[in-house]
C-alpha positions in Angstrom: 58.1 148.6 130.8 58.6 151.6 133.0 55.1 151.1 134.7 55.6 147.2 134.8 59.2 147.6 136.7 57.6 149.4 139.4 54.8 146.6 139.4 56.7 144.2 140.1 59.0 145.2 142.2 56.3 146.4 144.3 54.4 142.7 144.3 58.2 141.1 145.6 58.5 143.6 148.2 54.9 142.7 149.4 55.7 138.8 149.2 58.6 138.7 150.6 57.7 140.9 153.6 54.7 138.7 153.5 56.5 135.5 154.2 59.1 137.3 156.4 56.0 138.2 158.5 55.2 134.1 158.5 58.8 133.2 158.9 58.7 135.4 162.1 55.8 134.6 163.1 56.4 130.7 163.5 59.6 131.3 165.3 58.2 133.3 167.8 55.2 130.7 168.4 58.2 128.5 169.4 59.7 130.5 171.4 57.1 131.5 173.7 55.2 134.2 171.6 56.0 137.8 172.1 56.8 136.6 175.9 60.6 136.5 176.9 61.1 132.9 178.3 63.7 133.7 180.7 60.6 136.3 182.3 58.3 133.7 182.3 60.4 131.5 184.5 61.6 134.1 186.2 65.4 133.8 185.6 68.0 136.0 184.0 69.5 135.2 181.2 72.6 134.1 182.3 71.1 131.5 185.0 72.6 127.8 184.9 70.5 124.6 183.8 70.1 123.9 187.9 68.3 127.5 188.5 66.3 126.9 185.4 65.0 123.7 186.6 64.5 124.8 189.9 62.7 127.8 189.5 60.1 125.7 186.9 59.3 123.6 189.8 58.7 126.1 191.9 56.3 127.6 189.4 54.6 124.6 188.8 53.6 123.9 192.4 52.8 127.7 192.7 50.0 126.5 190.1 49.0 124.0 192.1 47.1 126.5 194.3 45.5 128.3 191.5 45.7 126.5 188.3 46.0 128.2 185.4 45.9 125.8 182.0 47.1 129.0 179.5 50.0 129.9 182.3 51.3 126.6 182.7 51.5 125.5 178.6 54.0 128.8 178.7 56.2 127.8 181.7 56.2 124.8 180.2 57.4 125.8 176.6 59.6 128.1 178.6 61.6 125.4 180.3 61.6 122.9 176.7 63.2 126.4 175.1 66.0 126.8 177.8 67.0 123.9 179.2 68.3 122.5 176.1 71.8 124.1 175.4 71.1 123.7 171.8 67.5 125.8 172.1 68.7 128.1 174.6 71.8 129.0 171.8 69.5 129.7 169.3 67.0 131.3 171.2 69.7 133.9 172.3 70.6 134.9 169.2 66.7 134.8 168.5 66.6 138.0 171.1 69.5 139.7 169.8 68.4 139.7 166.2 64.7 138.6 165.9 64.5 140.0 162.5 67.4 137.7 161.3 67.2 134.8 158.4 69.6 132.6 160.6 66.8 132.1 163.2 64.7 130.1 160.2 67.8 128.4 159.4 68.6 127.4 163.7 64.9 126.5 163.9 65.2 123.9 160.9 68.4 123.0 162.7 66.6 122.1 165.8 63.8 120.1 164.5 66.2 118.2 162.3 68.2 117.6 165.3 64.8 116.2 167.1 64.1 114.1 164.2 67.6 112.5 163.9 67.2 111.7 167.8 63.8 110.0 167.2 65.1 108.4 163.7 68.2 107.1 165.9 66.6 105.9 168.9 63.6 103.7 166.3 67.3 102.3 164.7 68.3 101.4 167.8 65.1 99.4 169.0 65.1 97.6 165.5 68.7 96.8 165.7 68.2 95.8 169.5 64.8 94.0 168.3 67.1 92.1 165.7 69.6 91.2 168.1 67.2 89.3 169.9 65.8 87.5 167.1 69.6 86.4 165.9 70.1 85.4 169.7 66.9 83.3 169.8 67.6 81.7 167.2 70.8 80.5 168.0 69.9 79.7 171.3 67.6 77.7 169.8 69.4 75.7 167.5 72.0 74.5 170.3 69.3 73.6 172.0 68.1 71.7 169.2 71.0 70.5 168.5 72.0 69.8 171.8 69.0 67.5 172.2 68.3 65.6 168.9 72.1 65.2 168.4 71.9 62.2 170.6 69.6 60.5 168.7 70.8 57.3 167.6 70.6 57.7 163.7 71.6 61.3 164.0 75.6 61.0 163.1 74.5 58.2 160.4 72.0 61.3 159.0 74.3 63.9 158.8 76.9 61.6 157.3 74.1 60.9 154.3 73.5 64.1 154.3 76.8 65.7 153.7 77.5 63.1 151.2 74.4 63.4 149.0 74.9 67.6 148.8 78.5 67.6 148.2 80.0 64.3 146.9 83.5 66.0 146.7 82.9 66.8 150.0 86.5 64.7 151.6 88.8 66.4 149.2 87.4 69.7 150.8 89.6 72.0 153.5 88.8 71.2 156.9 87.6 74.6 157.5 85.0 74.2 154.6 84.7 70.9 155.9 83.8 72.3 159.6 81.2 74.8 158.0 79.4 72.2 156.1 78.9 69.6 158.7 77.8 72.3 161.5 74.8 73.5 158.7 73.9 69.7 158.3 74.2 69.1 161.5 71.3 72.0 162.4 69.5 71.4 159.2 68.8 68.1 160.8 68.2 68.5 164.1 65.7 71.2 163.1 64.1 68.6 161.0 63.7 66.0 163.5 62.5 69.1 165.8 59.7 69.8 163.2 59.3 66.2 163.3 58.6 65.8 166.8 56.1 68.8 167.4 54.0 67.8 164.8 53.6 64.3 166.4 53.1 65.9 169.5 50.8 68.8 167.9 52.8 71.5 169.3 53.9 74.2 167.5 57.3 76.6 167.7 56.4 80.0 169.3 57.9 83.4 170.4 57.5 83.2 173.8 57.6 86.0 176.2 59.5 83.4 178.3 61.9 83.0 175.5 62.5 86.8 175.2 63.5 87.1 178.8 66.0 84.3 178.2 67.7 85.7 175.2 67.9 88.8 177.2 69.6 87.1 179.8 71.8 85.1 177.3 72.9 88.9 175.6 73.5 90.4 179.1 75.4 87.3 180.4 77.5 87.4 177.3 78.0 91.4 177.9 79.2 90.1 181.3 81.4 87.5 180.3 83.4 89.6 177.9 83.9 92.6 180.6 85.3 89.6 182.8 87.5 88.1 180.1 89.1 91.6 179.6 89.7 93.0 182.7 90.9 89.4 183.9 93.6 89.0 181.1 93.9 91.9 179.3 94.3 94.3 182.3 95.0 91.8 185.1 97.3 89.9 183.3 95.9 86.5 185.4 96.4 83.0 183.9 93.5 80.9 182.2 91.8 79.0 184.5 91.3 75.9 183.4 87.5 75.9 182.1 89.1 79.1 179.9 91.8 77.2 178.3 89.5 74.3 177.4 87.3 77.3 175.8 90.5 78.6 173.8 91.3 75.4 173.2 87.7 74.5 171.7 87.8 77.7 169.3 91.2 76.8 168.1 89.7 73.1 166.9 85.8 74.8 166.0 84.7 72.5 167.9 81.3 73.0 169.9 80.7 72.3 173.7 79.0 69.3 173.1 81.4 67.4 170.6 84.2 68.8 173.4 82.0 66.4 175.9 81.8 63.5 173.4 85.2 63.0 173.6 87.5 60.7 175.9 89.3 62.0 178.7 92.5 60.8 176.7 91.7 62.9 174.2 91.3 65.8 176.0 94.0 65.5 177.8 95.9 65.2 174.6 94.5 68.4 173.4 94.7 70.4 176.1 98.9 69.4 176.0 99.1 71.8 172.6 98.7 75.0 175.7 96.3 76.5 172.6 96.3 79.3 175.2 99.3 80.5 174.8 100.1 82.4 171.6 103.1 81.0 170.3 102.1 77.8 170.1 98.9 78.5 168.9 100.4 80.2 166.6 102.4 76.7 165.5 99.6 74.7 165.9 97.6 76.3 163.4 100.7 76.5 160.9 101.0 72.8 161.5 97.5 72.6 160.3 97.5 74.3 157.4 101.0 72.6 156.1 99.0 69.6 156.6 96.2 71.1 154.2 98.6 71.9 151.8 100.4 68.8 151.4 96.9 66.7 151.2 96.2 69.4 148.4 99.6 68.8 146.4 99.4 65.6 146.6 95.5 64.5 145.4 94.8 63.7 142.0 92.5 67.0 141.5 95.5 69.2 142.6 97.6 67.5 139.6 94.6 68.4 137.0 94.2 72.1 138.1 98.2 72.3 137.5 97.6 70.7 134.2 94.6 73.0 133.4 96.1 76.3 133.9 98.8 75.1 132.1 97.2 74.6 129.0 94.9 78.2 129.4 92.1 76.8 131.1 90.4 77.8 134.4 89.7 75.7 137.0 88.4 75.2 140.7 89.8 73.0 143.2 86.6 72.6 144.8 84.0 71.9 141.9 
């Protein structure tokens, strides 16, 4: 045991200078070699960002003259090491203390860094690459919509329509009521779309035209809503009038086109609520849902979940 002890002792001694010597030796290939990166740009090491940069143009166009392959890869890695303020920190404390742990641990910091910044910016692509999808595709379907909904059979379809799915479908809440005949509505129009192309033999593609439009829809949007809230939430101005038929429209759920189907009386008649303002859009919307409620007490269904729950057993208003 006594000869084994010093065995072994010896063998950990020799591995772990052995991978000290690697650890070392990969931190100082990142950090120029055995060459101080502020002397290869020719700075001192408390220069600012602007001399840093300055000075590694001056050295590149130096090796314009007389280039130099070996000498620029080092001014280069010299500059990538201290023009980050994150590098340059570490690298620092890399001088002072070169034989330190902590320099393995700020070089894992660094590259995880890197990594996040790659592993963000691919997020942000995919998530900007969805957005465009979801975009097109909604562009698509009001345009759809807004085309095949004049069709002459089309209101008579989506009446069928709604019916056949949900035969309980009048004793629904408006809301639920809105929802169901907006799907229809696009379910149908995309059918009669499909319809039409294939009598035509065309078929629905991805454009690169249609890409530049649903980038111009997003950045209009962007636009619109930077408008909206400096106009009246920091200016304080009142709705003009194609805003309160918009505020108007949201309060009812009702789209641009059904807003154009209807009569001048009728908008006129709506736009009299003032949706706009809060209070009374406020009222009108408590008005609507006291309406709801008093349909709801007084329907036949109502009266048999009362009766249900009564007697133990569960029961949904909506089945």
């Amino acid at each position: 045991m006594k000869i084994y002890f010093p065995l072994i002792s010896l063998l950990f001694f020799i591995l772990t200078s052995n991978v000290n010597c690697l650890f070392k030796n990969v931190v100082s290939r990142f950090y120029c070699n055995e060459d101080n990166c502020y002397s290869v740009l020719g700075v001192s090491e408390k220069a600012s960002i602007e001399d840093i940069r300055s000075s590694y143009f001056r050295q590149l166009k130096n090796l314009s003259d007389n280039y130099n392959i070996k000498k620029k890869k080092k001014i280069v890695q010299a500059y990538n090491v201290l023009i980050n303020k994150r590098s340059r920190k570490y690298y620092d404390y890399y001088l002072k203390n070169p034989d330190s742990i902590i320099n393995i641990v700020n070089l894992n910091l660094l590259f995880l860094f890197k990594l996040f910044k790659v592993i963000l910016a691919i997020v942000i692509i995919a998530l900007f690459g969805i957005l465009i999808q979801y975009v097109n595709n909604k562009y698509e379907e009001r345009t759809i919509l807004h085309k095949f909904s004049k069709h002459k059979d089309f209101r008579k379809k989506v009446q069928e329509r709604i019916m056949q799915k949900y035969p309980q479908y009048r004793k629904y809440e408006s809301k639920e009521k809105q929802k169901i005949e907006q799907d229809i509505e696009i379910e149908i129009a995309q059918e009669l779309y499909n319809q039409h192309n294939q009598s035509q033999g065309k078929s629905s593609t991805f454009s690169f035209f249609k890409v530049i439009i649903v980038v111009k829809e997003i950045i209009c949007f962007i636009i619109w809503i930077i408008k909206w809230i400096v106009k009246y939430y920091i200016l304080n101005s009142e709705y003009d009038e194609s805003d309160k038929i918009y505020i108007t429209r949201r309060c009812l759920n009702m789209s641009s086109d059904k807003w154009n189907a209807l009569d001048e009386d009728n908008k006129k008649m709506l736009l009299k609520k003032e949706l706009w303002v809060k209070e009374k859009k406020q009222e009108f919307l408590d008005e609507i849902r006291e309406k709801e409620r008093l349909e709801k007490i007084s329907s036949g269904k109502y009266k048999k979940e009362k009766r249900m729950k009564k007697k133990g057993f569960s029961f949904n208003y909506n089945d």
